[in-house]
TIMI-2910 file (N, C-alpha, C, CB; in pm, 1 decimal, decimal comma, always signed):
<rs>
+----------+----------+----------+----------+----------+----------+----------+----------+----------+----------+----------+----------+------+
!      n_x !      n_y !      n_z !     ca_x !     ca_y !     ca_z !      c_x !      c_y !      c_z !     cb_x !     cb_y !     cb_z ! resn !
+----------+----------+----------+----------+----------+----------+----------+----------+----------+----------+----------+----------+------+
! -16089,5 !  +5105,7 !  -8245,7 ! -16102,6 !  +5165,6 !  -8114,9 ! -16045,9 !  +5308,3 !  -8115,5 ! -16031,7 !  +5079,3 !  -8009,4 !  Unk !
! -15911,0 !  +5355,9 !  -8197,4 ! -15834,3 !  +5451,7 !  -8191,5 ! -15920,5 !  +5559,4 !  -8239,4 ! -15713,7 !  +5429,5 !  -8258,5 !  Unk !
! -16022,4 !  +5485,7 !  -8385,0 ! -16110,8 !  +5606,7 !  -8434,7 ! -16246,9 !  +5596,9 !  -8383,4 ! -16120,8 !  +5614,8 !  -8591,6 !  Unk !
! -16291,0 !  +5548,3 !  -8279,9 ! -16427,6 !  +5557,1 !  -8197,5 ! -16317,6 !  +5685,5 !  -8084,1 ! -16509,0 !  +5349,6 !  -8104,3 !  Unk !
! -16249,4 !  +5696,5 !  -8018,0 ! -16185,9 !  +5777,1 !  -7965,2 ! -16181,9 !  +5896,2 !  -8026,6 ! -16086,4 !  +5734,4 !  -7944,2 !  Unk !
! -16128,4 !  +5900,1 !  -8140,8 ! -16105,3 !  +6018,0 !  -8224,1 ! -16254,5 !  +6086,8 !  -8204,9 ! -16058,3 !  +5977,8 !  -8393,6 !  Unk !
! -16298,7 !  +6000,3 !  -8264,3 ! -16474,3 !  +6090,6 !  -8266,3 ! -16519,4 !  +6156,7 !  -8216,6 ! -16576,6 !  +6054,7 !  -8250,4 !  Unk !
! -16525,5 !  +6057,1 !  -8065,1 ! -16624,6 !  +6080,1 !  -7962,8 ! -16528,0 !  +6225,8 !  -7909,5 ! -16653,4 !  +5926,0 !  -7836,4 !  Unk !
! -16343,9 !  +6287,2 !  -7884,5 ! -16288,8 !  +6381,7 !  -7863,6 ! -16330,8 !  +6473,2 !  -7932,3 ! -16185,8 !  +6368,9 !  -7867,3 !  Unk !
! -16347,2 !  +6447,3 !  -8039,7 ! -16367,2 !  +6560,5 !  -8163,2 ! -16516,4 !  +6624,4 !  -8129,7 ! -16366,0 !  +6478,8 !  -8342,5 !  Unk !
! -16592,6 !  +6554,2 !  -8121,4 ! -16761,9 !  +6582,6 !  -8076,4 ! -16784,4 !  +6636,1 !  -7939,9 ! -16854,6 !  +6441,2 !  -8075,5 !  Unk !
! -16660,9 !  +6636,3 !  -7844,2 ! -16691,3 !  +6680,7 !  -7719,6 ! -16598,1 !  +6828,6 !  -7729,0 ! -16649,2 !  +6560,0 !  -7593,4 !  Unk !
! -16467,7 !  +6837,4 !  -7817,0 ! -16415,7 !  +6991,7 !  -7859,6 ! -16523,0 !  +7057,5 !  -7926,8 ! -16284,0 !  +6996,8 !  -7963,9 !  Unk !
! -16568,8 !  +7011,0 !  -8010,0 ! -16703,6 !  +7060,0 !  -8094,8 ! -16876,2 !  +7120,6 !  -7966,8 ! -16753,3 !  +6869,2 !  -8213,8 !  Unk !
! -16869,1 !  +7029,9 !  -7951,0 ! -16953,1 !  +7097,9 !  -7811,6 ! -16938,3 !  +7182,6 !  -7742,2 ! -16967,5 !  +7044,8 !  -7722,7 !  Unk !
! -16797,9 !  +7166,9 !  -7690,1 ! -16740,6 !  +7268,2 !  -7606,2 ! -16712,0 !  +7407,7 !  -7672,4 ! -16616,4 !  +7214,3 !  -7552,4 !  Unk !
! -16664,5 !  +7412,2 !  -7780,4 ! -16700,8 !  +7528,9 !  -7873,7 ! -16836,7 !  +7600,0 !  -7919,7 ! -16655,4 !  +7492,6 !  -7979,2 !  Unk !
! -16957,5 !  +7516,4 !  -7905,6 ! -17088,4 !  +7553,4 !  -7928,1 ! -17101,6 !  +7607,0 !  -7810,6 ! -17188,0 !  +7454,0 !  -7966,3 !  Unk !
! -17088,5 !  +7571,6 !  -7669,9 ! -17150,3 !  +7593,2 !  -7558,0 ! -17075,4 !  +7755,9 !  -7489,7 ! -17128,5 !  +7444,0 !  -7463,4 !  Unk !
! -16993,2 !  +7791,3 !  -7563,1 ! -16839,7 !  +7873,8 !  -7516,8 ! -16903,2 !  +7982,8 !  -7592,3 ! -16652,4 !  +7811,4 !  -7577,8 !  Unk !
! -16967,8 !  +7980,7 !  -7718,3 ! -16999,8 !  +8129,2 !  -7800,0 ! -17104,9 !  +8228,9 !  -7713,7 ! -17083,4 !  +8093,5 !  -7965,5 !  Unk !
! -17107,0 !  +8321,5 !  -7697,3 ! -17129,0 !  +8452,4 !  -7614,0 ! -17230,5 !  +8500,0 !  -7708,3 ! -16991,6 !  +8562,2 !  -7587,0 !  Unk !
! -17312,7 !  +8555,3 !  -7604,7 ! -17491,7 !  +8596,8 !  -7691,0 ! -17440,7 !  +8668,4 !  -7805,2 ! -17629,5 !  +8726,5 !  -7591,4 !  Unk !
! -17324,3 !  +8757,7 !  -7822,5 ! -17316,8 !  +8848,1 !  -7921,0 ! -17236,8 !  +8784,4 !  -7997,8 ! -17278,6 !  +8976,4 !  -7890,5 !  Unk !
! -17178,6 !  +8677,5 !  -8044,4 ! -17157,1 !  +8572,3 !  -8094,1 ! -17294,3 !  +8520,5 !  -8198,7 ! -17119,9 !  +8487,6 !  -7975,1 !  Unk !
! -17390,8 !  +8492,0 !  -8108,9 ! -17531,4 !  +8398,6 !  -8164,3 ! -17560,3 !  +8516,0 !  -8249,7 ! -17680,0 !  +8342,6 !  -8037,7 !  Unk !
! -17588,2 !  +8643,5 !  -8188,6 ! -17650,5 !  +8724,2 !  -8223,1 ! -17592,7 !  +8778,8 !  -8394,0 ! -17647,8 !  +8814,2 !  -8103,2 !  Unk !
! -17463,1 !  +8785,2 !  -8393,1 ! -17360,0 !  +8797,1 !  -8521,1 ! -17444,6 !  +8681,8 !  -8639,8 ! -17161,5 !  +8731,9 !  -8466,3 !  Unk !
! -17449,8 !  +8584,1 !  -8536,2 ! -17461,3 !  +8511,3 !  -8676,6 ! -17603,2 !  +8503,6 !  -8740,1 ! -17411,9 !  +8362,4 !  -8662,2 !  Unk !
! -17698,6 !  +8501,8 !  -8633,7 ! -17815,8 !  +8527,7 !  -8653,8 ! -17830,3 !  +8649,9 !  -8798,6 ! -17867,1 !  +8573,6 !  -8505,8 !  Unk !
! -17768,0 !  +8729,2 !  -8755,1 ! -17776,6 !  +8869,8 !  -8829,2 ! -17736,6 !  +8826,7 !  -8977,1 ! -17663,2 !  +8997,7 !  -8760,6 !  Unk !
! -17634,5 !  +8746,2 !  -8971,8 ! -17577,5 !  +8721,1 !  -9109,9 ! -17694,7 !  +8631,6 !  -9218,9 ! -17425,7 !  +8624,6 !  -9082,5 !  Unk !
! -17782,2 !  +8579,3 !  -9115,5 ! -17905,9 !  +8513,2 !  -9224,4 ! -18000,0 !  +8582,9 !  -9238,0 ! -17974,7 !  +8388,1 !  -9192,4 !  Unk !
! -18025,4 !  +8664,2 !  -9145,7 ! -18137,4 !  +8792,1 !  -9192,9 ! -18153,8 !  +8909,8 !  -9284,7 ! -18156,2 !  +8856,6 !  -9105,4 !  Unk !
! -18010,9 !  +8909,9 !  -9288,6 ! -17941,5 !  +8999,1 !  -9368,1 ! -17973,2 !  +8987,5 !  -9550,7 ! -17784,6 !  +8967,5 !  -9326,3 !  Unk !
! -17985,8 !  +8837,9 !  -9509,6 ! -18037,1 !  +8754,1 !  -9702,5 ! -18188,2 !  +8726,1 !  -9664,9 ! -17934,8 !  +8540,6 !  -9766,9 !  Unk !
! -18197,2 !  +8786,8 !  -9546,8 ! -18377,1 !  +8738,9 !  -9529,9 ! -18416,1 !  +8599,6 !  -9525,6 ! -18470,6 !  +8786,4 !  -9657,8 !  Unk !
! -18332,1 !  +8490,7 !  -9441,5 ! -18336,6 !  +8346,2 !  -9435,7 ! -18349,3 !  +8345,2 !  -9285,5 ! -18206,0 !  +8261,2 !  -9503,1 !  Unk !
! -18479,2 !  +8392,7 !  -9224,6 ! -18528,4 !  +8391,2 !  -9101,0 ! -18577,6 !  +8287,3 !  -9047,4 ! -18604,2 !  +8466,6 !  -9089,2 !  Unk !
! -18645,8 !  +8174,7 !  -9117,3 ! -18573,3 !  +8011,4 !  -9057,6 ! -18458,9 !  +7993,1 !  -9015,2 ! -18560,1 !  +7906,7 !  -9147,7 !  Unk !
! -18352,4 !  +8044,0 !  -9064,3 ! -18192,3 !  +7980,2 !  -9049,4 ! -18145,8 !  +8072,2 !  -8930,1 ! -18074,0 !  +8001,5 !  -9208,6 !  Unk !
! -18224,1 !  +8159,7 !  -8927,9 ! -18159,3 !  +8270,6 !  -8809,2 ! -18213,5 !  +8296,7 !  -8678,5 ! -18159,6 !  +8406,2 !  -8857,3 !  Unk !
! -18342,5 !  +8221,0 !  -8727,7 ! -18411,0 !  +8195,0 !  -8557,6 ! -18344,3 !  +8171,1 !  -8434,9 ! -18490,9 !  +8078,1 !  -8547,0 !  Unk !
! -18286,6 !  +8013,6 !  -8507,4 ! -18221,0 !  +7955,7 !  -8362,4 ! -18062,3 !  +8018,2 !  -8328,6 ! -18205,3 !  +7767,7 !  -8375,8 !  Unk !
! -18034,9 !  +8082,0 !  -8404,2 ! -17880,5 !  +8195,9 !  -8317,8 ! -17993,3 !  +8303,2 !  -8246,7 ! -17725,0 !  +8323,3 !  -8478,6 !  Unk !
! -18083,9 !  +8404,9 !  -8265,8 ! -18161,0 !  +8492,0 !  -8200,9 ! -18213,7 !  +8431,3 !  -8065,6 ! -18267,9 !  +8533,5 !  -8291,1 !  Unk !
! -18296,7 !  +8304,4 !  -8068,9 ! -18278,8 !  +8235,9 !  -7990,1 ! -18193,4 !  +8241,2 !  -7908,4 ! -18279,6 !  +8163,4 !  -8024,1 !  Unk !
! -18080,2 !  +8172,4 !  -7948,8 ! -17973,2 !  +8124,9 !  -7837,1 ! -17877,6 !  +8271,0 !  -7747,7 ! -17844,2 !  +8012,4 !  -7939,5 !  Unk !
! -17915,2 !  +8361,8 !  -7834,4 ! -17872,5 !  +8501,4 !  -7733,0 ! -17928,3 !  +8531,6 !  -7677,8 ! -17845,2 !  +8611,1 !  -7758,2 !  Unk !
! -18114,2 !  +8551,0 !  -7672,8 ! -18226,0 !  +8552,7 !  -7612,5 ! -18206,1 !  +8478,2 !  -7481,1 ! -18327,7 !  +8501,4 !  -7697,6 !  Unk !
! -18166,5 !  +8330,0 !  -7485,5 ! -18169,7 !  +8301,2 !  -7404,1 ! -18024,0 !  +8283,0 !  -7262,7 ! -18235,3 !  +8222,8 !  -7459,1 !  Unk !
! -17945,2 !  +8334,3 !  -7383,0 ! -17835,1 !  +8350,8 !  -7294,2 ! -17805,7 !  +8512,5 !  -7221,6 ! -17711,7 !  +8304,2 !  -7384,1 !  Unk !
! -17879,7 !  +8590,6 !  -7323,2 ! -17885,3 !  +8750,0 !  -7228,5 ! -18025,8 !  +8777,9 !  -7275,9 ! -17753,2 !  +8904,6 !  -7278,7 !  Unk !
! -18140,8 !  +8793,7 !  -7184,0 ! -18274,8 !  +8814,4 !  -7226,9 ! -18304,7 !  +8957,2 !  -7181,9 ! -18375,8 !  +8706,2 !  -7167,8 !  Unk !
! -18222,6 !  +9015,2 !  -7119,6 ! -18249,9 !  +9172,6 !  -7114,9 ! -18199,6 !  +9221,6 !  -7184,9 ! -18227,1 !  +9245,4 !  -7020,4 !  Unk !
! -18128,6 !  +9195,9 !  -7283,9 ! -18077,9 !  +9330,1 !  -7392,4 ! -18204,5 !  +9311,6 !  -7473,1 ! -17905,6 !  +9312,5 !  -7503,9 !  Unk !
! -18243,4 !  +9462,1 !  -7540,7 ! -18342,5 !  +9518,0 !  -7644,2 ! -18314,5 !  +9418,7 !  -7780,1 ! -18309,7 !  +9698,9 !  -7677,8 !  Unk !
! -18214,9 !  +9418,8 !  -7804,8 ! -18188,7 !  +9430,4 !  -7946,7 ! -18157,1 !  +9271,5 !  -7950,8 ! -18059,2 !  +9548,4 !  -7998,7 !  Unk !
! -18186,9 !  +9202,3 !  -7841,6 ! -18211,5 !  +9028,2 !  -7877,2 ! -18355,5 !  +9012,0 !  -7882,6 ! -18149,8 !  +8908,9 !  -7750,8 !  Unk !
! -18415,2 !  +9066,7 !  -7835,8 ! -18541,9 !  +9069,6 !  -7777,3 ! -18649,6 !  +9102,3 !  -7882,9 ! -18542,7 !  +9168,3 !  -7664,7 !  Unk !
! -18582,8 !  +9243,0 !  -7995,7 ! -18667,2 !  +9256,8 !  -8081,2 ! -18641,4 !  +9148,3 !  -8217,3 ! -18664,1 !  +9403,0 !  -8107,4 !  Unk !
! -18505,5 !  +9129,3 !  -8223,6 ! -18440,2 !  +9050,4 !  -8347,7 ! -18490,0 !  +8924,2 !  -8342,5 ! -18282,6 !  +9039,7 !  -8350,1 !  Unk !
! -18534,4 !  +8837,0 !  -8207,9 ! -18560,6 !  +8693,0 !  -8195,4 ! -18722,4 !  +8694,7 !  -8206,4 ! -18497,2 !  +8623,7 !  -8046,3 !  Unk !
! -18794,7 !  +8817,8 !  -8165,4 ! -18934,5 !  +8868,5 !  -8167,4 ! -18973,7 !  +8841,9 !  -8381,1 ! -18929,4 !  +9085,4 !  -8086,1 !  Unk !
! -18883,3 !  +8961,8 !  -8401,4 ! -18886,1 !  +8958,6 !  -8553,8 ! -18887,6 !  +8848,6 !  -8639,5 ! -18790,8 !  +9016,4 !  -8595,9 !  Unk !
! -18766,0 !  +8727,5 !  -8569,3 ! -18785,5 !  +8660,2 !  -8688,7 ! -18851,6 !  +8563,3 !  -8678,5 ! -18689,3 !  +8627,2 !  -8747,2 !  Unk !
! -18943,0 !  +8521,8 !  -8555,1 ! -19041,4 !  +8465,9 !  -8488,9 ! -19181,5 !  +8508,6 !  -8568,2 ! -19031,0 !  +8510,6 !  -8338,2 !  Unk !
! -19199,2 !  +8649,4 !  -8609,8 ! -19292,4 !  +8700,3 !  -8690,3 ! -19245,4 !  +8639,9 !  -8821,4 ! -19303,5 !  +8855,1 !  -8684,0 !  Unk !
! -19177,1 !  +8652,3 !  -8859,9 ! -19151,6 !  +8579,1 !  -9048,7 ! -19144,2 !  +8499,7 !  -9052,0 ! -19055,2 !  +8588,1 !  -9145,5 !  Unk !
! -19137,3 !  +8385,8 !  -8898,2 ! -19165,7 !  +8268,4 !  -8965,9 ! -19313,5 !  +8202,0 !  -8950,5 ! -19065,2 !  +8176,8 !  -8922,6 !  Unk !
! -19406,4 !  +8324,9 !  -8889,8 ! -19534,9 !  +8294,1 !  -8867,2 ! -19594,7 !  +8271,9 !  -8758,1 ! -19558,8 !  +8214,8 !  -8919,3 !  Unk !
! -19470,7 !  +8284,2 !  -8677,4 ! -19533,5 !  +8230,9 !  -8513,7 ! -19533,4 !  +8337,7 !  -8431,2 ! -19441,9 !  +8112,6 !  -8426,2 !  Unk !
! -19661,5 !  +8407,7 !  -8416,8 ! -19686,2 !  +8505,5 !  -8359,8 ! -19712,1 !  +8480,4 !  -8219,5 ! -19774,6 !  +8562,9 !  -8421,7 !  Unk !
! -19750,6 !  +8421,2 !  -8227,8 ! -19806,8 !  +8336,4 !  -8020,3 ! -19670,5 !  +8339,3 !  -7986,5 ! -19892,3 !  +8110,9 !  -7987,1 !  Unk !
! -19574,3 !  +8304,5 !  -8013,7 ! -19478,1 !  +8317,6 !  -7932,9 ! -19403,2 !  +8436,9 !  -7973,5 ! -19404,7 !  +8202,6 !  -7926,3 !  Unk !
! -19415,0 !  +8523,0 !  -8039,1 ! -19367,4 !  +8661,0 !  -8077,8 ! -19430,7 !  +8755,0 !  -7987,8 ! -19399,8 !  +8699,3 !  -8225,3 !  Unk !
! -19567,2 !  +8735,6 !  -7934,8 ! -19598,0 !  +8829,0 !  -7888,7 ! -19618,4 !  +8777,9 !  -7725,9 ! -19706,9 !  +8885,8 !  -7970,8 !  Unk !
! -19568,0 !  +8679,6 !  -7667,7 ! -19544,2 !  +8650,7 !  -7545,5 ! -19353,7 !  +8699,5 !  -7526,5 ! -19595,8 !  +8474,9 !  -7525,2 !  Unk !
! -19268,3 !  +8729,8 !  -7612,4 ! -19186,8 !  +8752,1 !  -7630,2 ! -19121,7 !  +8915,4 !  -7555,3 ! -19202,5 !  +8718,7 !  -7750,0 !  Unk !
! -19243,6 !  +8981,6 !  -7674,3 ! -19256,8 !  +9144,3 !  -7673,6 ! -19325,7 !  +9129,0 !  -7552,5 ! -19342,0 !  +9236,0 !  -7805,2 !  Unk !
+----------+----------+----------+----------+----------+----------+----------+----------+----------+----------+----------+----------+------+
</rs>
């Protein structure tokens, strides 16, 4: 029971830490996989700043971009 507790605390600090990171946060990390050109892996941080600040430029083109490398232009260019 003590370690079904443990868990389920640990998974809700863990959440609460996912839900707490700030678009320029996502956006950092995003950058760090594009950077090696692993634009699968960096989608969903571009994403998640996109959707947490969708008027800055520079989420807008970066989540656009790597939406293009991974082939999905229909939604790249409803994006732009």
């Amino acid at each position: 029971m003590r370690r079904i507790f443990s868990m389920g605390l640990l998974m809700c600090v863990c959440h609460g830490w996912i839900q707490a990171q700030t678009p320029a946060q996502f956006f950092a990390q995003g950058e760090q996989y594009a950077a090696k050109e692993e634009w699968a892996s960096a989608l969903p941080y571009y994403q998640s700043a996109y959707e947490r600040e969708s008027d800055r430029v520079e989420y807008i083109y970066h989540y656009a971009l790597s939406l293009i490398h991974v082939y999905d232009y229909t939604d790249a260019l409803q994006i732009l």
